[in-house]
LUMDO-818105 format. One record per atom (N, C-alpha, C, CB): x, y, z. Coordinates in steps of 0.2 Angstrom, whole numbers, m for minus. Each point is the difference from the previous one (the first is absolute). Glycine has a CB too. Layout:
<site><xx>X</xx><yy>Y</yy><zz>Z</zz></site>
...
This chain:
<site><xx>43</xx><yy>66</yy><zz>27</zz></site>
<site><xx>m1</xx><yy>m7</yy><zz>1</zz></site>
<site><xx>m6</xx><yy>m3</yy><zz>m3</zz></site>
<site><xx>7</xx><yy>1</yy><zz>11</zz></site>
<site><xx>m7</xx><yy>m7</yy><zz>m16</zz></site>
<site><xx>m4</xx><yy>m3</yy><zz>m2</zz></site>
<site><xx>m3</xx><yy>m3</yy><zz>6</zz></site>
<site><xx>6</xx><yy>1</yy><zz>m10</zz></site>
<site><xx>m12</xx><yy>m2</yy><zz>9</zz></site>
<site><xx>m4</xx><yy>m5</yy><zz>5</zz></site>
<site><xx>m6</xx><yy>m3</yy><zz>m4</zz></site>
<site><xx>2</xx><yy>8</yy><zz>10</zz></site>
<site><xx>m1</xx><yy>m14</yy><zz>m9</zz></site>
<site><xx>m6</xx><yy>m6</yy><zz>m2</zz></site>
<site><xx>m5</xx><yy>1</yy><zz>3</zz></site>
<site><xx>5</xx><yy>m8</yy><zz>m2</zz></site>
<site><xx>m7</xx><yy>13</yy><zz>6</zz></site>
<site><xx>m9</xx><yy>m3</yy><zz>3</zz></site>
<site><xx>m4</xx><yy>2</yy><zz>m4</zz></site>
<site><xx>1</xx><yy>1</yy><zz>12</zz></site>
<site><xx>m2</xx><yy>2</yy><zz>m16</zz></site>
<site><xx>m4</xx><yy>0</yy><zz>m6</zz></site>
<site><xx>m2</xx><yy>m8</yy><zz>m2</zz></site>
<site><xx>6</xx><yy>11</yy><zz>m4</zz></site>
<site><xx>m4</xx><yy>m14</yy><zz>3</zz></site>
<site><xx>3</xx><yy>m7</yy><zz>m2</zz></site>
<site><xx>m5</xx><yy>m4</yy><zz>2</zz></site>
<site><xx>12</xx><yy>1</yy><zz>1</zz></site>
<site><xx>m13</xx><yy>m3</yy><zz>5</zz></site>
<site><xx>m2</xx><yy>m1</yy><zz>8</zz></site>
<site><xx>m5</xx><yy>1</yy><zz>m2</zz></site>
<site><xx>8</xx><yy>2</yy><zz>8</zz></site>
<site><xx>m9</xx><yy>5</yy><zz>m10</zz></site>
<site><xx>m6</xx><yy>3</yy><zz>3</zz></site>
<site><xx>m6</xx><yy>m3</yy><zz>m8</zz></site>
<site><xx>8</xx><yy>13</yy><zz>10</zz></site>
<site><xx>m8</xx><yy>m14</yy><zz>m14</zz></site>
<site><xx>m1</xx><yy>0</yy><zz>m8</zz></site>
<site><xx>m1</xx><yy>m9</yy><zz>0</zz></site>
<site><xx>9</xx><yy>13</yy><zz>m6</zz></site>
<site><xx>m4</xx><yy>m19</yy><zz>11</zz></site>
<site><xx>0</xx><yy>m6</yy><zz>1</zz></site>
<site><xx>m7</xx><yy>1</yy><zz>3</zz></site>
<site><xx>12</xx><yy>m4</yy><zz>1</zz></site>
<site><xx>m15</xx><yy>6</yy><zz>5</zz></site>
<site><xx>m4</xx><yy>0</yy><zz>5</zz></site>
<site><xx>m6</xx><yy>1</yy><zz>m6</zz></site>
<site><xx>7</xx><yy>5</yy><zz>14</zz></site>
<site><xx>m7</xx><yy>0</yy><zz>m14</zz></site>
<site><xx>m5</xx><yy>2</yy><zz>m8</zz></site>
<site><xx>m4</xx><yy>m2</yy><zz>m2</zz></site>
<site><xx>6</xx><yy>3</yy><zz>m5</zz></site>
<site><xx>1</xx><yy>m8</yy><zz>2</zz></site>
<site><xx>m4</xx><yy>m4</yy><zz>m6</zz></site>
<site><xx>0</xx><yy>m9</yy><zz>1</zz></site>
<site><xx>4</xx><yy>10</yy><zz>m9</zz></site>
<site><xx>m1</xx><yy>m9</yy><zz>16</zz></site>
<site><xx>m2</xx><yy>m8</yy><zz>1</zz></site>
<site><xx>3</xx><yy>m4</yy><zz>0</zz></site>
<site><xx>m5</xx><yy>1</yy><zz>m3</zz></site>
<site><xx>12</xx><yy>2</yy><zz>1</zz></site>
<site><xx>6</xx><yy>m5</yy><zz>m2</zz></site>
<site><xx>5</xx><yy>m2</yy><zz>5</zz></site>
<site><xx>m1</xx><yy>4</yy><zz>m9</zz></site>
<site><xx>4</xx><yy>m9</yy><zz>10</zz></site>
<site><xx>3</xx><yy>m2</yy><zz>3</zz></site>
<site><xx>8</xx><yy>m1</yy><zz>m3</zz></site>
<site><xx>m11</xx><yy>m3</yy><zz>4</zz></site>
<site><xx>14</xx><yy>4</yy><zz>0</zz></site>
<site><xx>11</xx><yy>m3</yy><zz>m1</zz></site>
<site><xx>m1</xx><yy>m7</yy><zz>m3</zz></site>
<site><xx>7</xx><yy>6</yy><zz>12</zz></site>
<site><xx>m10</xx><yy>m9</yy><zz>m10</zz></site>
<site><xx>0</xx><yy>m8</yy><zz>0</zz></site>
<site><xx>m3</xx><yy>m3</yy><zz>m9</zz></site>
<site><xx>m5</xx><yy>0</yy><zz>16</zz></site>
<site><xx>1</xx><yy>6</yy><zz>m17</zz></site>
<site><xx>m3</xx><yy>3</yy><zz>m9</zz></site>
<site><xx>3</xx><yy>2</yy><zz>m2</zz></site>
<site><xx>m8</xx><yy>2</yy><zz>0</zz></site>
<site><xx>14</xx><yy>2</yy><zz>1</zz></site>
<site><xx>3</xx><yy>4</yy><zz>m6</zz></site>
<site><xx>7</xx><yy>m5</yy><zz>m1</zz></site>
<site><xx>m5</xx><yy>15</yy><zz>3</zz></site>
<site><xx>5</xx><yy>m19</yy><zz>4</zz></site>
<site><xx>7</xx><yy>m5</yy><zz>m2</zz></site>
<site><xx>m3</xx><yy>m6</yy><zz>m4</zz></site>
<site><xx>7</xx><yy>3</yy><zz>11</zz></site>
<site><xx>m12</xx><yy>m5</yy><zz>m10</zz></site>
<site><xx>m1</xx><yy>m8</yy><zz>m3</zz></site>
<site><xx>m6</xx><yy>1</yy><zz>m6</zz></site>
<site><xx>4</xx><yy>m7</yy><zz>13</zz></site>
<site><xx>m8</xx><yy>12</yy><zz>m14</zz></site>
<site><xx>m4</xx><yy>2</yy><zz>m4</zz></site>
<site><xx>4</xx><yy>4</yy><zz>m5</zz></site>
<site><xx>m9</xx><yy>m3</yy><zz>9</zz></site>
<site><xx>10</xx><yy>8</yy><zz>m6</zz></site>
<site><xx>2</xx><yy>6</yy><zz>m6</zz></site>
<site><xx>10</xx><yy>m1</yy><zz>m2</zz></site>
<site><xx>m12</xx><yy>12</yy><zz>7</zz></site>
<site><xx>13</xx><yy>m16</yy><zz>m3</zz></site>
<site><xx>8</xx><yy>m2</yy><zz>m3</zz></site>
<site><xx>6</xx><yy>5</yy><zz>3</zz></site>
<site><xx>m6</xx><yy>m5</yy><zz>m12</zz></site>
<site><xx>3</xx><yy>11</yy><zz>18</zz></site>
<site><xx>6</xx><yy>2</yy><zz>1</zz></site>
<site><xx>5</xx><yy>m3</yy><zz>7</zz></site>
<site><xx>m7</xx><yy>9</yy><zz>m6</zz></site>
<site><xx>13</xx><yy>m9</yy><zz>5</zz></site>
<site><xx>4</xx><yy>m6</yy><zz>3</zz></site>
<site><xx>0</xx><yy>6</yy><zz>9</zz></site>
<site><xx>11</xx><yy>m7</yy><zz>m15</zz></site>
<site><xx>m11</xx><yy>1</yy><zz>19</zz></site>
<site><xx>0</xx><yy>1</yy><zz>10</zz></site>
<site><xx>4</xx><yy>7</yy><zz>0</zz></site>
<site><xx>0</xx><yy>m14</yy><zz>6</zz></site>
<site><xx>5</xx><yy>14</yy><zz>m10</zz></site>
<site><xx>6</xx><yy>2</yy><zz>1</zz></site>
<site><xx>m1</xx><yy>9</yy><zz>m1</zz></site>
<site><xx>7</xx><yy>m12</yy><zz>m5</zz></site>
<site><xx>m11</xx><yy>14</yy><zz>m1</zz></site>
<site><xx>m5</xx><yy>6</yy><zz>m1</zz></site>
<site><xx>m1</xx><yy>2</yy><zz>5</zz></site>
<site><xx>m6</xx><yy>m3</yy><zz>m9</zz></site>
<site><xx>m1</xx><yy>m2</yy><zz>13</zz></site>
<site><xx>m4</xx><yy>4</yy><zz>4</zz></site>
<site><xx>6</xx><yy>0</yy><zz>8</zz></site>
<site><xx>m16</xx><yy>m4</yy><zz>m6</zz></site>
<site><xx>19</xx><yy>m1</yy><zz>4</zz></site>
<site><xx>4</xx><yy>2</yy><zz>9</zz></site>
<site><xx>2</xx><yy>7</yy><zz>m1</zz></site>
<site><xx>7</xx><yy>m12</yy><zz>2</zz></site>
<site><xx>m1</xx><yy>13</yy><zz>m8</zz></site>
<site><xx>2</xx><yy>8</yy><zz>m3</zz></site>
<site><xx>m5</xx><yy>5</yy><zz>4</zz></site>
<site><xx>5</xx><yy>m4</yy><zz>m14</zz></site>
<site><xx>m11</xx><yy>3</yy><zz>12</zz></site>
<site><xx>m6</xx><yy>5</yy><zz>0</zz></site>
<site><xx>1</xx><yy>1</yy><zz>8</zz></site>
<site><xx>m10</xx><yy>m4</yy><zz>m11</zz></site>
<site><xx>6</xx><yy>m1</yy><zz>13</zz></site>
<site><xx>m2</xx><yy>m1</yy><zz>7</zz></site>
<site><xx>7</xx><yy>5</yy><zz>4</zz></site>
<site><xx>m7</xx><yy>m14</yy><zz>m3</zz></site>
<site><xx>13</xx><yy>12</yy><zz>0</zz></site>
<site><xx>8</xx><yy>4</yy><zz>3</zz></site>
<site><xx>1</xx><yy>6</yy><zz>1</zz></site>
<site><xx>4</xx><yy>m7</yy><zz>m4</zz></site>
<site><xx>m8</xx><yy>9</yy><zz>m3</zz></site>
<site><xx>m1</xx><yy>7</yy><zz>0</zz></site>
<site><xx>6</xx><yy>m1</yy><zz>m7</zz></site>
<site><xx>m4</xx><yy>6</yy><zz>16</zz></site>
<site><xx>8</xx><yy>m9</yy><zz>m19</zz></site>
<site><xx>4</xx><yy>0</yy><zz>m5</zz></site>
<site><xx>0</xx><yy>0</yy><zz>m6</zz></site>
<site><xx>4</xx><yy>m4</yy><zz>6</zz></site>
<site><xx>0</xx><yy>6</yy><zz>m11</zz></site>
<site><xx>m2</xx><yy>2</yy><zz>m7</zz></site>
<site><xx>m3</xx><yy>m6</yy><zz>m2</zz></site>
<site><xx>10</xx><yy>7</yy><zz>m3</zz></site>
<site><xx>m16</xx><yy>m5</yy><zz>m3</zz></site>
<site><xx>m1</xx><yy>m4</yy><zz>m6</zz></site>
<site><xx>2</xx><yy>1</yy><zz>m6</zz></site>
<site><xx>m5</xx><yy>m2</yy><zz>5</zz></site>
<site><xx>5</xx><yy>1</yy><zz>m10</zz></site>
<site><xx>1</xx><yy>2</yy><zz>m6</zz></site>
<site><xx>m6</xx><yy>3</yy><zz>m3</zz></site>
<site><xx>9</xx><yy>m8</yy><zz>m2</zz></site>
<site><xx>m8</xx><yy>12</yy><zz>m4</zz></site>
<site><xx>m4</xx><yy>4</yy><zz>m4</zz></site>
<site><xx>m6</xx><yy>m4</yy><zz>m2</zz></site>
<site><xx>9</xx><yy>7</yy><zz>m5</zz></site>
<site><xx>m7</xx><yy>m13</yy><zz>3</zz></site>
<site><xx>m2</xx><yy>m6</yy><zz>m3</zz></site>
<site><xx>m5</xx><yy>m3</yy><zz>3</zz></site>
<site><xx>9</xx><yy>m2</yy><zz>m5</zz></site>
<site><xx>m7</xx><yy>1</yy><zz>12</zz></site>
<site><xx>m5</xx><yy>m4</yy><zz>5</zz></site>
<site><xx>m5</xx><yy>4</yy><zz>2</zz></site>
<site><xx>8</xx><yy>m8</yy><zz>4</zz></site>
<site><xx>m6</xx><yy>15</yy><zz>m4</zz></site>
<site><xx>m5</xx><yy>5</yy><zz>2</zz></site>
<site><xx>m5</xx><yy>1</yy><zz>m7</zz></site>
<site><xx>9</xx><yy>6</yy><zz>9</zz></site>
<site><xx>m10</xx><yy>m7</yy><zz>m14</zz></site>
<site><xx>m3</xx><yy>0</yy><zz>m6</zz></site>
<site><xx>m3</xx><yy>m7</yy><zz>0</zz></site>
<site><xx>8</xx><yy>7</yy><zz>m5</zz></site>
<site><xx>m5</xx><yy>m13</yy><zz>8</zz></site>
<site><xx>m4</xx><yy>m8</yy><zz>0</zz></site>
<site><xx>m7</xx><yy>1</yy><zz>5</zz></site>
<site><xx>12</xx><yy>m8</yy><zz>m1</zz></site>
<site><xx>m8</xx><yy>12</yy><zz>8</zz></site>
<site><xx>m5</xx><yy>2</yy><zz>6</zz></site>
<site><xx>m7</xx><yy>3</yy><zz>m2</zz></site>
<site><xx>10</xx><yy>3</yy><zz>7</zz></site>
<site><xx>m7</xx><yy>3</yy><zz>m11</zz></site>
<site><xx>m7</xx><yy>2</yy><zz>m2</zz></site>
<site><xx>m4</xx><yy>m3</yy><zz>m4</zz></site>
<site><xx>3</xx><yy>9</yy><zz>2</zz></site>
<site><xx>0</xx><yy>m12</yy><zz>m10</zz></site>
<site><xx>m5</xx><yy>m5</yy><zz>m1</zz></site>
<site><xx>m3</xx><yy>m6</yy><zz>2</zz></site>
<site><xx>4</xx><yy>5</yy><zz>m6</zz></site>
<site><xx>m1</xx><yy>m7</yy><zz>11</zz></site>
<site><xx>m2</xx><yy>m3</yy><zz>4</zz></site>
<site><xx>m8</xx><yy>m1</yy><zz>3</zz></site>
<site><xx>11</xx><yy>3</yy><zz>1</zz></site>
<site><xx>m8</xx><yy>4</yy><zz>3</zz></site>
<site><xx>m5</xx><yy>3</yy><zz>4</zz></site>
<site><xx>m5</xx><yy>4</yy><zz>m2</zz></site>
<site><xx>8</xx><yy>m1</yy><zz>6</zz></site>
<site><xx>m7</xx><yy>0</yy><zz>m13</zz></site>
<site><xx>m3</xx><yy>7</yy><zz>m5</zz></site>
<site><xx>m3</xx><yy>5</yy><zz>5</zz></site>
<site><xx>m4</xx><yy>m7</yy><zz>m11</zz></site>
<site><xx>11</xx><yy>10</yy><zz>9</zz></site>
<site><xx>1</xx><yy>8</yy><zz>6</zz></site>
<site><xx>5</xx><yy>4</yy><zz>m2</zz></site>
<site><xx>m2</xx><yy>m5</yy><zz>11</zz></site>
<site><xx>2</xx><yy>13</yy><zz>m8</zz></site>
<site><xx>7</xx><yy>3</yy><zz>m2</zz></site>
<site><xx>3</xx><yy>m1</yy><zz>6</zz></site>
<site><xx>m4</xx><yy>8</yy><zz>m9</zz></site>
<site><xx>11</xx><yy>m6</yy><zz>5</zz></site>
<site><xx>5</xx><yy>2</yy><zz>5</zz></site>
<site><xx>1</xx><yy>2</yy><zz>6</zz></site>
<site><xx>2</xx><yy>1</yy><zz>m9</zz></site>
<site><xx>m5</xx><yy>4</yy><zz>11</zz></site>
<site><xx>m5</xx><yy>4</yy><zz>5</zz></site>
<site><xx>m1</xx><yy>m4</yy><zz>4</zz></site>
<site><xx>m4</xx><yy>6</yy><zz>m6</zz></site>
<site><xx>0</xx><yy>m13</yy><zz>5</zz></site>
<site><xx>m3</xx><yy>m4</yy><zz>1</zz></site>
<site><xx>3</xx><yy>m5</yy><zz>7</zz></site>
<site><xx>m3</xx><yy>3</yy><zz>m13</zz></site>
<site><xx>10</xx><yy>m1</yy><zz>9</zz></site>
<site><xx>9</xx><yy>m6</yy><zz>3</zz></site>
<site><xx>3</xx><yy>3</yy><zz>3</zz></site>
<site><xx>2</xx><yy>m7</yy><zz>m7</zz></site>
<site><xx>1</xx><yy>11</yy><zz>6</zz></site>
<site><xx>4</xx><yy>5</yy><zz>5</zz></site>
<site><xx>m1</xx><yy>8</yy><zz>1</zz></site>
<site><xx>8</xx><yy>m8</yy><zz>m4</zz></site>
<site><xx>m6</xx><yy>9</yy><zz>7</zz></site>
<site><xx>0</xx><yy>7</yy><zz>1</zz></site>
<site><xx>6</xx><yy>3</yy><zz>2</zz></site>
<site><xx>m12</xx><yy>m1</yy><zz>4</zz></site>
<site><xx>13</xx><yy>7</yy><zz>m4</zz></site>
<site><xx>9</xx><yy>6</yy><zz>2</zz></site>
<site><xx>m4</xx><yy>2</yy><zz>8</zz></site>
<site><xx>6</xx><yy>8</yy><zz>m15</zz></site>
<site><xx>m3</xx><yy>m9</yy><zz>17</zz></site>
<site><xx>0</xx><yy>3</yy><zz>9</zz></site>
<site><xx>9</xx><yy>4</yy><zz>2</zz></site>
<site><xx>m10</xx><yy>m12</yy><zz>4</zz></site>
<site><xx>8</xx><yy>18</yy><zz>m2</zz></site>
<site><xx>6</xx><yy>4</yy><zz>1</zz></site>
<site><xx>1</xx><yy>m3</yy><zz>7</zz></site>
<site><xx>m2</xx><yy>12</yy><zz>m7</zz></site>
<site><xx>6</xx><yy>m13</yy><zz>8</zz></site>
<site><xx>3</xx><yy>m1</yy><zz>7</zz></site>
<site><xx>1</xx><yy>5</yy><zz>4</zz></site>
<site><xx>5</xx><yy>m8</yy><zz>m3</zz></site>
């Protein structure tokens, strides 16, 4: 299972807020709800995140065995 708390944890970091990446950096509510759900994103938005966040992948999700 994929898991966002990487995500979370890389937000806290660096300072950023949900409230920033929607109205500052241009990613739409609908993204971080997905995240937050634990539900897919696309390749793409996972590539916007890290430049974003200028971070790796690593950074945003992680594999957890159930």
């Amino acid at each position: 299972m994929i898991s966002y708390k990487p995500f979370y944890e890389t937000l806290f970091k660096k300072g950023i807020t949900e409230y920033n990446l929607i109205f500052k950096q241009g990613f739409s509510a609908n993204t971080l709800y997905r995240i937050k759900k634990g539900e897919a994103i696309s390749t793409k938005t996972l590539d916007a995140l890290c430049y974003a966040l200028d971070c790796e992948v690593c950074d945003i999700i992680r594999f957890e065995k159930e």
